[in-house]
N, CA, C and O of each residue as an XYZ file, in Angstrom:
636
protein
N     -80.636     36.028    -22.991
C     -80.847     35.200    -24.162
C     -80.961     33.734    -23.800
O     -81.777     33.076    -24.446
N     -80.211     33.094    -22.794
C     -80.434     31.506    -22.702
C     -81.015     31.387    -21.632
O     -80.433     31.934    -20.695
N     -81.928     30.892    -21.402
C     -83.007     30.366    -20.452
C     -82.877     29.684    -19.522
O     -82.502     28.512    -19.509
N     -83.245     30.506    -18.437
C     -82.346     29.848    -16.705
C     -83.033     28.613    -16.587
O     -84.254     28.463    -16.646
N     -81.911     27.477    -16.365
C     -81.562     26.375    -16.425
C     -82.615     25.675    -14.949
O     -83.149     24.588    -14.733
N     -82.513     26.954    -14.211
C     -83.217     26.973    -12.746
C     -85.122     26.440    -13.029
O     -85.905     25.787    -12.340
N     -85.215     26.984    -14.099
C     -87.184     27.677    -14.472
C     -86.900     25.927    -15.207
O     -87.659     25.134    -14.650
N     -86.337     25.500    -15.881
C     -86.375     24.745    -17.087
C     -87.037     23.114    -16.204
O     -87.587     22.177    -16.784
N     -86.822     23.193    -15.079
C     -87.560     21.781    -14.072
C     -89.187     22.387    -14.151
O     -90.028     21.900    -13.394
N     -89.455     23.172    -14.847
C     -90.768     23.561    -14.325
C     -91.424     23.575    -15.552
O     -90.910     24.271    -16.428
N     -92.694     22.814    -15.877
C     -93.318     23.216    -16.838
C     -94.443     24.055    -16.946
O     -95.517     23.918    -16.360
N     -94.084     25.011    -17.812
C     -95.740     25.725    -17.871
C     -96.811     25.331    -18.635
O     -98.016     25.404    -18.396
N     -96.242     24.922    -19.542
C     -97.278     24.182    -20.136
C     -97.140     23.070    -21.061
O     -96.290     23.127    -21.950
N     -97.875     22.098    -20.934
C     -96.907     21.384    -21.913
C     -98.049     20.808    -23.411
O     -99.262     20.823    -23.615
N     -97.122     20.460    -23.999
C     -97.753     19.963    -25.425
C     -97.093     18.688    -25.418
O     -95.944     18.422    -25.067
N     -98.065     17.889    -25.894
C     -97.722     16.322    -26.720
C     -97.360     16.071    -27.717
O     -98.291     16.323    -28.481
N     -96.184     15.548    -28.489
C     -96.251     15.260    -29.711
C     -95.818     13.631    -29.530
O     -95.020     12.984    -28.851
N     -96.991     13.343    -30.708
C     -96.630     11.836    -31.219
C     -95.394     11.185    -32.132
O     -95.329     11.432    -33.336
N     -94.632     10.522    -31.609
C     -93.338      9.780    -32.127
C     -93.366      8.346    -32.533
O     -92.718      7.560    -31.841
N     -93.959      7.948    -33.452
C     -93.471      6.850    -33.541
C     -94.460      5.865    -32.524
O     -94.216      4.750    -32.062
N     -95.587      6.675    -32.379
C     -96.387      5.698    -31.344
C     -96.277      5.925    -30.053
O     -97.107      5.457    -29.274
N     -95.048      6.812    -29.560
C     -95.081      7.147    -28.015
C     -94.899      9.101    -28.144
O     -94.501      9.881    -29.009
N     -95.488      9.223    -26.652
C     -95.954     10.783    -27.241
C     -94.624     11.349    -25.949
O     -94.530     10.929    -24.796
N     -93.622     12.528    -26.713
C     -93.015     13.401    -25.909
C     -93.640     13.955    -25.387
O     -94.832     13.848    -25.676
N     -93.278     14.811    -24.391
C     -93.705     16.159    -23.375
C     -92.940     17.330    -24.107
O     -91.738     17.222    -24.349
N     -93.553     18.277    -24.401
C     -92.636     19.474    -24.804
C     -92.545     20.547    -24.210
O     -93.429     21.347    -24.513
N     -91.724     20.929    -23.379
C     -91.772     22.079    -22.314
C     -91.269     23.587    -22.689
O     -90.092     23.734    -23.016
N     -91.758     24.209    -22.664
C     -91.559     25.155    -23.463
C     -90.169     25.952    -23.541
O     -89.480     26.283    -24.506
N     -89.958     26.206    -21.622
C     -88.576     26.737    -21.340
C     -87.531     26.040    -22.097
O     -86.575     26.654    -22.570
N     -87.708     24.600    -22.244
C     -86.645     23.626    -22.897
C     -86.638     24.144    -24.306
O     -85.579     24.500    -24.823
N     -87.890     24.203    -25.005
C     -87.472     24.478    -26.299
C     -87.369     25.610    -27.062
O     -87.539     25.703    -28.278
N     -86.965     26.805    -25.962
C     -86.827     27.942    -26.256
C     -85.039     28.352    -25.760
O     -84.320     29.236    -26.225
N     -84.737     27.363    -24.699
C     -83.593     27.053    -24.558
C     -82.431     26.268    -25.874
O     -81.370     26.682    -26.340
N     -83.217     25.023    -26.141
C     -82.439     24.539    -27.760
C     -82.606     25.911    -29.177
O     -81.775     26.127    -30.059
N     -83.790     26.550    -28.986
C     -83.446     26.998    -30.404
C     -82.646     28.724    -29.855
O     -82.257     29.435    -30.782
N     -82.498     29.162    -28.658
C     -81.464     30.122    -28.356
C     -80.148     29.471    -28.570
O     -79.151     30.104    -28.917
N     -80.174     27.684    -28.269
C     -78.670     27.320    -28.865
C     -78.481     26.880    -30.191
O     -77.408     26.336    -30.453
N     -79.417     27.031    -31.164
C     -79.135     26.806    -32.293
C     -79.491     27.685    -33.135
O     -79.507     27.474    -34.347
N     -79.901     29.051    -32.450
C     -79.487     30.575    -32.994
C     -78.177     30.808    -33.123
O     -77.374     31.236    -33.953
N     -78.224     30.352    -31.939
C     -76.240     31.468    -31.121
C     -75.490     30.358    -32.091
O     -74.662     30.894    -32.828
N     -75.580     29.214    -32.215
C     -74.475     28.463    -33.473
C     -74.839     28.953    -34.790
O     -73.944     29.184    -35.604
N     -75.725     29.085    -35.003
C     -75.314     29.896    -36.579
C     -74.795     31.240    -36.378
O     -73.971     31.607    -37.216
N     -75.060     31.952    -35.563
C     -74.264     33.135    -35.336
C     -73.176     32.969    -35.068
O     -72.454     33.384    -35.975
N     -72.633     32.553    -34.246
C     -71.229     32.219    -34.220
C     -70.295     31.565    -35.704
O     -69.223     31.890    -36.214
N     -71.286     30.557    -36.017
C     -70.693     30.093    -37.141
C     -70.775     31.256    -37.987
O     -69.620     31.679    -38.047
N     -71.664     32.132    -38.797
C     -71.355     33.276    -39.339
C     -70.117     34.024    -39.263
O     -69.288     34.272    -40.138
N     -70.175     34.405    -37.736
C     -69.543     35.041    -37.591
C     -67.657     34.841    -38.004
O     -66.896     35.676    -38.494
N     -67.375     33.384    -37.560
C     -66.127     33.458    -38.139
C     -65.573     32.288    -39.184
O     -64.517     31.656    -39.214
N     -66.965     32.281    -40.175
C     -67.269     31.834    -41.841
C     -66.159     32.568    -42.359
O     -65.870     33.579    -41.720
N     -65.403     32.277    -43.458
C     -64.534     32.890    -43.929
C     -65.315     32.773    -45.312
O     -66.014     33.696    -45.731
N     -65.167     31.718    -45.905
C     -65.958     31.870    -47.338
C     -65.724     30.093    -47.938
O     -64.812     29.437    -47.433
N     -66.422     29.604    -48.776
C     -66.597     28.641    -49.171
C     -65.175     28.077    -49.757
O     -64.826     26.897    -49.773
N     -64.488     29.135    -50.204
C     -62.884     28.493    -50.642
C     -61.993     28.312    -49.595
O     -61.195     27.377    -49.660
N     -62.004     29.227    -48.425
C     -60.938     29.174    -47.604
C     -61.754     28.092    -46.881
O     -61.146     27.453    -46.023
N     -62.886     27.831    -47.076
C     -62.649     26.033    -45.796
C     -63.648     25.181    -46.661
O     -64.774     24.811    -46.329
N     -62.821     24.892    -48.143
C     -63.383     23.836    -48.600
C     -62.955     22.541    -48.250
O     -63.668     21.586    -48.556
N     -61.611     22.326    -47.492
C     -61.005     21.059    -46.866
C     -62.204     21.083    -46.003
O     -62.843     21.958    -45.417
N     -62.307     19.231    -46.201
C     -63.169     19.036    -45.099
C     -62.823     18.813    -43.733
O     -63.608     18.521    -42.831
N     -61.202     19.022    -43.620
C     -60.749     19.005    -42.050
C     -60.869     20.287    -41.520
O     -60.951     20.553    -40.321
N     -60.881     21.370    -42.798
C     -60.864     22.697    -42.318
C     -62.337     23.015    -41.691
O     -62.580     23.584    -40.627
N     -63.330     22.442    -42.733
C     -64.592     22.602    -42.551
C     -65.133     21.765    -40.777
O     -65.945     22.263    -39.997
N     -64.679     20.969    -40.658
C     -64.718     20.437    -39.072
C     -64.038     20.946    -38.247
O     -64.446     20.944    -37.086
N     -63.103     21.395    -38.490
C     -62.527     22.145    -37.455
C     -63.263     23.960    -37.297
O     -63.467     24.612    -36.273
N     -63.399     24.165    -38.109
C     -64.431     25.337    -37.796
C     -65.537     24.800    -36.758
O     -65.678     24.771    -35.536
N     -66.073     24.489    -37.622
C     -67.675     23.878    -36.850
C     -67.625     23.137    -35.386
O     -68.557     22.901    -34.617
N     -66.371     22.879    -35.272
C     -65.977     21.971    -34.013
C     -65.430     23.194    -33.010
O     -65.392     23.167    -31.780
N     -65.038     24.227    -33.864
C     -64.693     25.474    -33.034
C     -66.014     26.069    -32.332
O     -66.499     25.978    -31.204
N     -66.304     26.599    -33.307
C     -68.423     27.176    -32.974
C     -69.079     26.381    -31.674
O     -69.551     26.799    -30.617
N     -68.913     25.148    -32.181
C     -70.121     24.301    -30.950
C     -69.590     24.650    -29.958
O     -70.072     25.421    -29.128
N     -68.114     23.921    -29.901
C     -67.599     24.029    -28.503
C     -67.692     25.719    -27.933
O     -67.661     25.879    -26.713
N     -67.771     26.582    -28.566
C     -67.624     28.156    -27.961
C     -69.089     28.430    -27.912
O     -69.374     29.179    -26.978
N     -70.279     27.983    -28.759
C     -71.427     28.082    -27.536
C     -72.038     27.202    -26.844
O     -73.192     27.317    -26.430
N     -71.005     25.880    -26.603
C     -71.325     25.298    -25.387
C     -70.780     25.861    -24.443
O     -71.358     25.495    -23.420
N     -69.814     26.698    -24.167
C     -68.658     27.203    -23.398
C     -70.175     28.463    -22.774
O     -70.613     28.571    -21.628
N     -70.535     29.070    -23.798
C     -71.666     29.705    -23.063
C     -72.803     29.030    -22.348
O     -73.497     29.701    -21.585
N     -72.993     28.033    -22.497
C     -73.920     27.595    -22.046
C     -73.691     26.503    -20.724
O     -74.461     25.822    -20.047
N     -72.644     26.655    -20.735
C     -71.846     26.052    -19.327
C     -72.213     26.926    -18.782
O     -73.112     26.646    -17.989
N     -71.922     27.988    -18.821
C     -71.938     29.506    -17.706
C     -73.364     28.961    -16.875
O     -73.400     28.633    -15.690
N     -74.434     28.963    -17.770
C     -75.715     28.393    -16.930
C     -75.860     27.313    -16.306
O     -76.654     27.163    -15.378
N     -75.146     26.496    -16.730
C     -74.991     25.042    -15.663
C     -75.592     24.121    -16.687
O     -75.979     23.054    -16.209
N     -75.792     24.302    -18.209
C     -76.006     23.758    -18.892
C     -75.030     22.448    -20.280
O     -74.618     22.747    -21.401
N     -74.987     21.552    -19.816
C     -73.695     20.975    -20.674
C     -74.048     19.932    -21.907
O     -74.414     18.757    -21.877
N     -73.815     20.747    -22.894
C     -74.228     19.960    -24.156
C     -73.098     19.622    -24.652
O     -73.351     18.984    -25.674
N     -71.848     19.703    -24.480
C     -70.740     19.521    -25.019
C     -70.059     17.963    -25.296
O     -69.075     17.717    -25.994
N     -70.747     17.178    -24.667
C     -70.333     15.370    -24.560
C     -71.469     14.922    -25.243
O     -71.630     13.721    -25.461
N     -72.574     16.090    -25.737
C     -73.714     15.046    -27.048
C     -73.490     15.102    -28.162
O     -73.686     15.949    -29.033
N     -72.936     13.880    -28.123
C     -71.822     13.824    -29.908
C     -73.029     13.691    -30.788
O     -72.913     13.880    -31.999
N     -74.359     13.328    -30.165
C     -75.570     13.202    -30.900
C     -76.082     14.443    -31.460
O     -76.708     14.528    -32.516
N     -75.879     15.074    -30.946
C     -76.159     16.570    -30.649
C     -75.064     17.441    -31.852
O     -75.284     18.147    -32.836
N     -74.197     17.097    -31.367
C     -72.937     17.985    -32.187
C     -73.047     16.917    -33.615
O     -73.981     17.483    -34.183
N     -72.799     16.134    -34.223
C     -73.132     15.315    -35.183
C     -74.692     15.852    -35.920
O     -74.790     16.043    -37.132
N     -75.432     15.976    -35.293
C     -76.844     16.538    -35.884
C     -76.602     17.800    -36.634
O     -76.853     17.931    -37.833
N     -76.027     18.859    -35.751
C     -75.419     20.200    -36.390
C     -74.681     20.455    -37.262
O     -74.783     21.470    -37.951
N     -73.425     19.211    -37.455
C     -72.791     19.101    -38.255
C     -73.093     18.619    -39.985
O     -72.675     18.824    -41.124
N     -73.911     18.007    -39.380
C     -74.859     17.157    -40.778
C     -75.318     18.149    -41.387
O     -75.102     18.234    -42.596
N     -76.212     19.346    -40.585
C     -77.145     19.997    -41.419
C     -75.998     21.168    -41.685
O     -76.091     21.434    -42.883
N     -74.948     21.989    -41.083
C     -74.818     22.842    -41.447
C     -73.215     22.621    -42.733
O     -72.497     23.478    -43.249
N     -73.204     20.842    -42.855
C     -72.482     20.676    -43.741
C     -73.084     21.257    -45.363
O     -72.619     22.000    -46.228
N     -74.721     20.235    -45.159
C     -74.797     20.413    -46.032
C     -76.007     21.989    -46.179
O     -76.191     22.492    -47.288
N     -76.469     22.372    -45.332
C     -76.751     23.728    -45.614
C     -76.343     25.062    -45.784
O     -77.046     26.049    -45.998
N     -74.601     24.940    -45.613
C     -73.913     25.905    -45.310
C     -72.539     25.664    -45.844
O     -72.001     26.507    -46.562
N     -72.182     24.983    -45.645
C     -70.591     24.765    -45.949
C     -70.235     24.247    -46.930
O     -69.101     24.463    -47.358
N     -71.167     23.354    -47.612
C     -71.210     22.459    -49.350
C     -72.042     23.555    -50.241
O     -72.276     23.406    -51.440
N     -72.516     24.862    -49.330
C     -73.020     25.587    -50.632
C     -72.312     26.852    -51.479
O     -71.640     27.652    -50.828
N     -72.446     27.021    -52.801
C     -71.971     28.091    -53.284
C     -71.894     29.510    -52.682
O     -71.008     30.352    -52.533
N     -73.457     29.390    -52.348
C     -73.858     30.547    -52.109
C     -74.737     30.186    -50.590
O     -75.698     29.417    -50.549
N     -74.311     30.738    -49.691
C     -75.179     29.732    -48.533
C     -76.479     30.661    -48.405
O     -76.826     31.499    -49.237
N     -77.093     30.370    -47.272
C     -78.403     30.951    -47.148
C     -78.401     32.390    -46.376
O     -77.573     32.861    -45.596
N     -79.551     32.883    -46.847
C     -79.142     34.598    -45.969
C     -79.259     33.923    -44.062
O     -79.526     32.765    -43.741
N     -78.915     35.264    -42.978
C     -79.348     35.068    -41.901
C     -80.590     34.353    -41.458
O     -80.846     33.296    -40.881
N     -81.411     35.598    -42.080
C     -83.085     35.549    -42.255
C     -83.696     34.262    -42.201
O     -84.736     33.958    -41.616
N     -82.729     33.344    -43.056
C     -83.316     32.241    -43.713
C     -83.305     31.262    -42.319
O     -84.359     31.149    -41.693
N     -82.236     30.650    -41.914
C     -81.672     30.324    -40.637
C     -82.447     30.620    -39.247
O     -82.843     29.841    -38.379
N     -82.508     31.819    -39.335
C     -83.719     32.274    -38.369
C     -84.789     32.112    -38.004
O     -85.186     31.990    -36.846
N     -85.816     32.083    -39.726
C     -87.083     31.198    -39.702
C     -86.921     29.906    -39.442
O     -87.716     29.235    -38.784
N     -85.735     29.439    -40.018
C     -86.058     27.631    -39.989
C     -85.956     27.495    -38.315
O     -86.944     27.154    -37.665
N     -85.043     27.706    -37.867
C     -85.051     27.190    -35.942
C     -86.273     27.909    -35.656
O     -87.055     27.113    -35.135
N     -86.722     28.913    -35.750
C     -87.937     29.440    -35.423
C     -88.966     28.995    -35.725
O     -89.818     29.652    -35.128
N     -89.564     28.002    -36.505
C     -90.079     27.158    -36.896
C     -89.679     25.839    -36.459
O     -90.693     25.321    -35.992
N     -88.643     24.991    -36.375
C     -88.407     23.799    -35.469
C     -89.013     23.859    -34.095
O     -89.720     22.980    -33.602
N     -88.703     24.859    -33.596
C     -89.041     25.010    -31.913
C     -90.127     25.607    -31.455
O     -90.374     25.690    -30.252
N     -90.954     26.128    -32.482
C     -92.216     27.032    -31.969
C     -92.832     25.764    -31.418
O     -92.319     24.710    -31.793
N     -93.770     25.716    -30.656
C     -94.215     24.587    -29.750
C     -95.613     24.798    -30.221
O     -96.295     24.018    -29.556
N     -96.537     25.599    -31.204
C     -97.695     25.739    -31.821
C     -97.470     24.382    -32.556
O     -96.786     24.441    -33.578
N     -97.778     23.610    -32.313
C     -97.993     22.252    -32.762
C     -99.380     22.034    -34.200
O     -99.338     21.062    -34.954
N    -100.110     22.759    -34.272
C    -101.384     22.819    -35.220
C    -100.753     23.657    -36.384
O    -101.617     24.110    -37.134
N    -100.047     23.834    -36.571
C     -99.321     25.122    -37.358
C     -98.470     24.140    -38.499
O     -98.363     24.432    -39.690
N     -97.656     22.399    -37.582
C     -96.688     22.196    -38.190
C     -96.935     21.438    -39.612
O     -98.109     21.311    -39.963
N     -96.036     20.991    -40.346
C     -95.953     20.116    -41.251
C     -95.515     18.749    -40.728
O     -94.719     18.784    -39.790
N     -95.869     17.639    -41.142
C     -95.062     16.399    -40.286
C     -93.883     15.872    -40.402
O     -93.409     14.873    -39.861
N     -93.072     17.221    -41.756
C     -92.046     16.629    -41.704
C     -91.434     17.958    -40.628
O     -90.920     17.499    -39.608
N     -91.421     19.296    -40.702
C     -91.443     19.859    -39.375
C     -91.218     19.313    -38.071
O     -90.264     19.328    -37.293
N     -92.490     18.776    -38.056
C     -92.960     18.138    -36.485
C     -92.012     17.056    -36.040
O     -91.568     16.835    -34.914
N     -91.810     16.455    -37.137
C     -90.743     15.120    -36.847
C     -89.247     15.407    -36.627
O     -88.447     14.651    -36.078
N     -88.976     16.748    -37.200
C     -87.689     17.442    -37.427
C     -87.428     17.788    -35.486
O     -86.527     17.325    -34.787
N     -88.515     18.693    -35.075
C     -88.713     19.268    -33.680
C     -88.501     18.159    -32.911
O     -87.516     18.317    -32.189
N     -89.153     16.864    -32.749
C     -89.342     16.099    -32.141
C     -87.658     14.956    -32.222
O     -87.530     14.308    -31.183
N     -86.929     14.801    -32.888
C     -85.979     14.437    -32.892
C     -84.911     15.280    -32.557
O     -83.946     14.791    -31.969
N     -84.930     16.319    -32.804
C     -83.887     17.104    -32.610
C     -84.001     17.332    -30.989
O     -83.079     16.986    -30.250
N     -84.953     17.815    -30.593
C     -86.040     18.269    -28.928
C     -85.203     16.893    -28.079
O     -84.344     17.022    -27.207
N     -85.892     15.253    -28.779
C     -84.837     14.222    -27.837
C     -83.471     14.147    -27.589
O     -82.809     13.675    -26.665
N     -83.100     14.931    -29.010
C     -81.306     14.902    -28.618
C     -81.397     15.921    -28.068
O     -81.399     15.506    -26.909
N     -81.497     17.233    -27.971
C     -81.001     18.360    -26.824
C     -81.033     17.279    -25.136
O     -80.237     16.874    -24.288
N     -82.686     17.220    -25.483
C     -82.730     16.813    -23.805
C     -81.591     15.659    -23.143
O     -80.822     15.735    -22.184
N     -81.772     14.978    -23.766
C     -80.715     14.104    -23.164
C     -79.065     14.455    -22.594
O     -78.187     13.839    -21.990
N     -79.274     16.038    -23.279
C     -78.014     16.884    -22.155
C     -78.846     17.404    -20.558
O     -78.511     17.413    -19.374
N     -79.779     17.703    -21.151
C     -80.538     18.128    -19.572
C     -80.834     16.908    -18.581
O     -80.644     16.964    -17.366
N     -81.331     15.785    -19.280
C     -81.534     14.867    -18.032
C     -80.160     14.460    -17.713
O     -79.874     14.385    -16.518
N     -79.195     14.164    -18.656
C     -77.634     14.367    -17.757
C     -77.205     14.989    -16.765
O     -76.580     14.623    -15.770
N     -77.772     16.441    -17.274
C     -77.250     17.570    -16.205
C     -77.804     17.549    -14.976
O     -77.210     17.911    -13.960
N     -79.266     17.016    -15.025
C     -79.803     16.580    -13.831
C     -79.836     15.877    -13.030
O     -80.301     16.034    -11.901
N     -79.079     14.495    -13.731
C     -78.752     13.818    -13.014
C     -77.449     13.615    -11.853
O     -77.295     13.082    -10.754
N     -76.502     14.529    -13.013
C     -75.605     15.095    -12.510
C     -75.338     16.217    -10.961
O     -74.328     16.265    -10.260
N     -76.544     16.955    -10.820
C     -77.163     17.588    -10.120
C     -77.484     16.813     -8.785
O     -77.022     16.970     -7.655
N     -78.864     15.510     -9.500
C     -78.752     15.189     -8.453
C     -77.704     13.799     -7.364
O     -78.078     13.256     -6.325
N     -76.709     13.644     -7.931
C     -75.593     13.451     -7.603
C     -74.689     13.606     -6.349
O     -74.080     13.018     -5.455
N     -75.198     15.443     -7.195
C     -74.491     16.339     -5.948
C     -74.149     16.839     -4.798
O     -73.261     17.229     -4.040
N     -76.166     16.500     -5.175
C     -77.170     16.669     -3.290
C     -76.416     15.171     -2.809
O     -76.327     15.056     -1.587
N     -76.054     14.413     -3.345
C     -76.489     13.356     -2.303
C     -75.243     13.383     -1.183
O     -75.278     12.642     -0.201
């Protein structure tokens, strides 16, 4: 399921998207890597969701969600991958699954969750909407900025 960290220096192909006047690189391994980690967090978060009353405190509600990240960053260490110090990163997740999930009555099915990251990360660029595209493209800079860490970190190591 998470995408060797090894392949992810390598691009197969890449796509451009325009930001603001300067254009990202979008590599595919990378962004099939972020939306396997922002599958596995709603799954996880599902998984130990209790229900909208038992974590309507909002300390309760952060401390869940602060549970989740950190346990699939904990997986994603295993690969040599460390997203766990991008408060940019963890703050982004928190935002949306405050208010897509945890402020709702009735939250959204799986299904629903599924399409949307599946749609953030598809790298078919002609397909998107620009508010889509802009969604991918911000979210895509905060993941990476754990990978060029990790790489740098890496290369560190050699030296």
């Amino acid at each position: 399921m998470i995408s060797n960290p090894k392949i992810m220096s390598t691009v197969n192909r890449r796509n451009k998207q325009q930001s603001g006047g300067d254009y990202v690189v979008i590599n595919n391994d990378r962004a099939n890597t972020y939306l396997d980690f922002s599958r596995l967090l709603y799954s996880t978060i599902e998984k130990y969701y209790l229900d909208s009353q038992t974590l309507s405190d909002s300390e309760d509600i952060k401390n869940h969600f602060d549970f989740c990240f950190d346990k699939v960053c904990e997986k994603f260490l295993q690969e040599e991958i460390n997203f766990k110090p991008n408060t940019q990163l963890r703050r982004y997740f928190f935002d949306f699954y405050l208010n897509q999930l945890y402020k709702l009555e009735k939250p959204q099915s799986k299904d629903f969750y599924e399409r949307y990251w599946g749609k953030i990360f598809s790298v078919e660029i002609r397909h998107k909407n620009p508010t889509v595209k802009n969604s991918m493209i911000e979210l895509y800079c905060i993941f990476d900025t754990s990978i060029k860490r990790s790489f740098e970190v890496a290369a560190k190591d050699l030296k």
